[in-house]
Structures are given as C-alpha cells and as structure tokens.
C-alpha positions as CSV (number, residue, x, y, z in Angstrom):
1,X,164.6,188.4,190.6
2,X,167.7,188.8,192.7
3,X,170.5,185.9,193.1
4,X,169.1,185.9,196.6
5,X,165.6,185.3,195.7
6,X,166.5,182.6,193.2
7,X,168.7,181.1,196.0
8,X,165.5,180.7,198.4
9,X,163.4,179.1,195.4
10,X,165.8,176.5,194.3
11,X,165.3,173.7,197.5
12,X,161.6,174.4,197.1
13,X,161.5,173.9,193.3
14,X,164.4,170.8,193.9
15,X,161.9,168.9,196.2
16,X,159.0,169.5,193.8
17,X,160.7,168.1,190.9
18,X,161.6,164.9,193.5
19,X,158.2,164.6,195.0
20,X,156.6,164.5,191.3
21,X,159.4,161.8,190.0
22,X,158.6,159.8,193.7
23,X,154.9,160.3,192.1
24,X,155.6,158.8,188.7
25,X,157.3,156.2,189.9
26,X,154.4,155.3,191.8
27,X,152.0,155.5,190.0
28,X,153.9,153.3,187.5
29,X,154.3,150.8,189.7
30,X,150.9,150.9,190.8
31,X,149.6,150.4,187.3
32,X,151.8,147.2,186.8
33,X,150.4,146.3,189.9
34,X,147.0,146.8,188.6
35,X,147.6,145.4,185.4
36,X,149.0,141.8,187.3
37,X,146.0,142.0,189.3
38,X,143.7,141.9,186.6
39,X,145.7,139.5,184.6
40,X,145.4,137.4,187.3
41,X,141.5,138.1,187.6
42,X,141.1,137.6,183.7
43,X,143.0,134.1,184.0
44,X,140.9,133.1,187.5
45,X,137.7,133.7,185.0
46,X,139.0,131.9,181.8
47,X,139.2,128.7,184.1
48,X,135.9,129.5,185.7
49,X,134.3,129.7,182.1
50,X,136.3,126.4,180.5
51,X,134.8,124.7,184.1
52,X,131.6,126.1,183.8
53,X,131.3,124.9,180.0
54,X,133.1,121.3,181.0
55,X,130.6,120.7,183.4
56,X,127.6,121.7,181.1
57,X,129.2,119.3,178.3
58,X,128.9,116.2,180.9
59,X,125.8,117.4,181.8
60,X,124.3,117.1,178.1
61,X,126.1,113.8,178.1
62,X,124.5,112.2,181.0
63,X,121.4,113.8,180.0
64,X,121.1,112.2,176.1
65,X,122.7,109.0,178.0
66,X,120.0,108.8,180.5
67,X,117.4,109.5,177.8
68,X,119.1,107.5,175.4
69,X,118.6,104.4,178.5
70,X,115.0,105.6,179.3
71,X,114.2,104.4,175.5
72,X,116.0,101.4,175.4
73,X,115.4,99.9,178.8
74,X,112.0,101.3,179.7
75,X,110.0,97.7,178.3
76,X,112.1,96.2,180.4
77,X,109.6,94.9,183.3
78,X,107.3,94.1,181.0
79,X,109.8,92.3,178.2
80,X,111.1,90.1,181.4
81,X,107.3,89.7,182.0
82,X,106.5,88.6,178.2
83,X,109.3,85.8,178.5
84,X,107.0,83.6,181.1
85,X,104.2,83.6,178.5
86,X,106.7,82.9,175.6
87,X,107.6,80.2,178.0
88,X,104.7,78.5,178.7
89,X,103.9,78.5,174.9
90,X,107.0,76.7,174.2
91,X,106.4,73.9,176.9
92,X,102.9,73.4,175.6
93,X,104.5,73.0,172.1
94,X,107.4,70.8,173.5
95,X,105.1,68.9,175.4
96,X,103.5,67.1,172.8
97,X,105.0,64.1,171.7
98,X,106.1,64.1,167.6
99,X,103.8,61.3,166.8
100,X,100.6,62.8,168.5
101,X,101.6,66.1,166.1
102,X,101.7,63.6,163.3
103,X,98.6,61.5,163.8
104,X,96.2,64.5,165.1
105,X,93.2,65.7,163.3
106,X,93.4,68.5,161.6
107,X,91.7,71.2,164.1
108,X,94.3,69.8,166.4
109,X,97.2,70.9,164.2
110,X,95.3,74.4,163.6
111,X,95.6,74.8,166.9
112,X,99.0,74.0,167.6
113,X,100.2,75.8,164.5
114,X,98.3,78.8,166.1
115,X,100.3,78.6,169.4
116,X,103.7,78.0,167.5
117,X,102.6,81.2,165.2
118,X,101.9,83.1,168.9
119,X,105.5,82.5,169.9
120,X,106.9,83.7,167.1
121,X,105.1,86.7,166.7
122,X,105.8,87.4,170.4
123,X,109.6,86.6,169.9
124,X,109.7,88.5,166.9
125,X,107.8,91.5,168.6
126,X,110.0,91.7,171.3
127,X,112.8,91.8,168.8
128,X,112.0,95.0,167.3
129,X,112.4,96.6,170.6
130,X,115.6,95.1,171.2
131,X,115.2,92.2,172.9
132,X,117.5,89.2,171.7
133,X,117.2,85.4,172.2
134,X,120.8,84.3,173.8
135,X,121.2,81.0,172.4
136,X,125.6,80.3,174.0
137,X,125.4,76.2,172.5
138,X,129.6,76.0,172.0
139,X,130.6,79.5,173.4
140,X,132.9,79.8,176.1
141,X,130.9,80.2,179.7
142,X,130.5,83.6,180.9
143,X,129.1,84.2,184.2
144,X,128.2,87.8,183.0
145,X,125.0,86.5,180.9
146,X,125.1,82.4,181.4
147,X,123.9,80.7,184.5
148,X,125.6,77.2,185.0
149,X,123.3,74.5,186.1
150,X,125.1,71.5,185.7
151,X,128.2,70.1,184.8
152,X,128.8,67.5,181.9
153,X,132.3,65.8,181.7
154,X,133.4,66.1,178.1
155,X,137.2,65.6,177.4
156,X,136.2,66.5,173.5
157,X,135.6,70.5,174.4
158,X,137.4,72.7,176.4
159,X,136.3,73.2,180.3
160,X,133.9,75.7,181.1
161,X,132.4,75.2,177.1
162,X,128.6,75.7,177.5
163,X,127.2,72.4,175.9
164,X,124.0,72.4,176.3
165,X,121.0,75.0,177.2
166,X,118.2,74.5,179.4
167,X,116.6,77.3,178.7
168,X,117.2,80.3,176.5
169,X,118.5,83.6,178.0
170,X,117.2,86.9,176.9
171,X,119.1,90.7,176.5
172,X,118.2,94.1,175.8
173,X,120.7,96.3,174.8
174,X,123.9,95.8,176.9
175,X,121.7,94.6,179.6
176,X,120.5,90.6,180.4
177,X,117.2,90.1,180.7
178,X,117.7,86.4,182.1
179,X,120.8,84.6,182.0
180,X,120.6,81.3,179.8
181,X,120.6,78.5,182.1
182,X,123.1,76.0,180.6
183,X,125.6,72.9,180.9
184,X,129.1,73.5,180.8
185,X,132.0,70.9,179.8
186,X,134.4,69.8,182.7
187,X,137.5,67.7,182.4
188,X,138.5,68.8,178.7
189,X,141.5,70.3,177.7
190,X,142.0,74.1,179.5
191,X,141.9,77.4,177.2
192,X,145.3,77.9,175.3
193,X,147.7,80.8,177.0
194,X,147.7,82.3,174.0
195,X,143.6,82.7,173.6
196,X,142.2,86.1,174.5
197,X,139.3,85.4,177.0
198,X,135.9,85.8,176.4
199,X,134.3,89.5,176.2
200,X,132.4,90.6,178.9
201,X,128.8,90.0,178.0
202,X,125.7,92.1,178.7
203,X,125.6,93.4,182.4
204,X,123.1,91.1,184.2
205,X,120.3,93.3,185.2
206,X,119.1,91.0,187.5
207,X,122.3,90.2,189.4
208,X,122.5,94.1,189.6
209,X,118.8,94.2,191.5
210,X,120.1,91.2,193.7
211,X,123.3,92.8,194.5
C-alpha cells in the first residue's frame, strides 16, 4: 500500500480505535451500574425476607398464646357460674349454729357431712383446672383482685391492710374470677418508703367486661 493510501486509512482506523475504547468504557460503567442495581435489589429482598419471617414468628406467637388462653380460660363462664353453688353450700353449712351440729342425730350429721364433702369436691375440682381460692387475710389491699367493702380503724396494722374477708375471691390463671370482698385497716401507721409496693395481682376479668 502506498504512503498515500496509508495516509487516508489512519483517521478512519484512529476513530475506530476511539469509538471502541468510548465502548468499553461504557460498557464498564454500565455493568457497575448494573451490579449497584442489583445489590440494591438483593439488599431490598434480604429485608423483605427478615420482615416476612419476623412477622410469621409473631404470628406463631399470638397464635400458641391465643391457644394457650383458649385452654386456660375457656371454663371460665362456667367456673364463675360453679362459685354461686359453692356459695350457697357454704351458707347452708355456716348457717347452722355449732351446737345444733353437736346435738343432731346422726342422719342429720350425714347429711351435713355430705354437703361439706360437696364443697370440697367442687373446690377441689375446680382446682385442677386452675381455679384458686384468694384468701388476702394480712396482705396489702390491691384493687387489682380485692374489693374493699368496709373500713376498720386499726392503728396495730398498716393502712390499706386487708383485715378481714367477706367473702372469698376466686382466679384462674392471671385472670380474677371474683375479687375477694374484704375489710381494710385505716388509721395505722402508712407503708415504709423503703417497701416495694405490692405486685400487681391477676387482671380482673370482670372489671375488664365492665370497662
């Protein structure tokens, strides 16, 4: 080829070899483009997923919760309904003065022994599927699970002291059944600084469906 020739090729191969390095450059820059973008995409997805599997964790929690509360709570109804008949067996026993029990014939005290063995095998019964007796004589009144009828002045006993029950209460699991109706101590010396107040108690089912 003549010097002239080459002379009329080089501009043409000059601006090939530019146009291809323009090429590689851009196609380098739209890989790393590419490669951000899915980065970003493959991070967007990761959160998704550890969302996603969050969710269905609190999800199995609720669920076994909910379950979990379906088993515990689900005599409830008929547990608060039980308590008026353990009720009325105990005023029938309570009724009947000490000497009558002492001086009755015998198919007398076979019967009452019957109706005190009914309340205990109710009690007991109810027990077993988590009911408990709330009994608060001495504890510190909680408004939670106690249900203050009357005050008693009593300097001997801190204020607010329950010092006698009325009547019983009853809980299931963290729930109250029916608050014990009780006295409370007024006029005694208040609680210390220093002493931690009482735990809350059982949440008052009943105060709930009032509410």
């Amino acid at each position: 080829m003549s010097d002239h020739a080459r002379d009329e090729h080089a501009p043409l191969e000059a601006e090939t070899a530019e146009a291809a390095t323009d090429r590689a450059e851009g196609g380098v820059d739209g890989d790393y483009e590419a490669l951000v973008r899915l980065l970003k995409e493959n991070d967007e997805l990761k959160d998704r997923a550890l969302r996603a599997a969050a969710d269905m964790e609190n999800l199995r929690r609720r669920t076994a919760r909910d379950v979990q509360d379906a088993r515990a709570y689900a005599i409830a109804n008929f547990a608060r309904d039980m308590l008026s008949v353990s009720d009325n067996l105990r005023r029938a026993i309570d009724a009947i003065p000490a000497e009558a029990k002492d001086a009755a014939e015998a198919g007398f005290k076979a019967l009452l022994e019957g109706v005190e063995i009914t309340e205990r095998g109710m009690l007991s019964t109810l027990e077993r599927h988590g009911v408990k007796k709330l009994e608060p004589q001495g504890e510190k009144f909680d408004p939670n699970f106690h249900q203050a009828m009357f005050e008693v002045p009593n300097p001997e006993v801190p204020a607010n002291t329950v010092v006698q029950v009325v009547q019983p209460g009853y809980s299931i699991g963290e729930r109250v059944l029916r608050p014990a109706m009780v006295g409370v101590a007024k006029g005694g010396p208040k609680q210390a600084a220093g002493e931690a107040p009482a735990e809350p108690g059982p949440v008052n089912e009943q105060a709930e469906k009032d509410a």
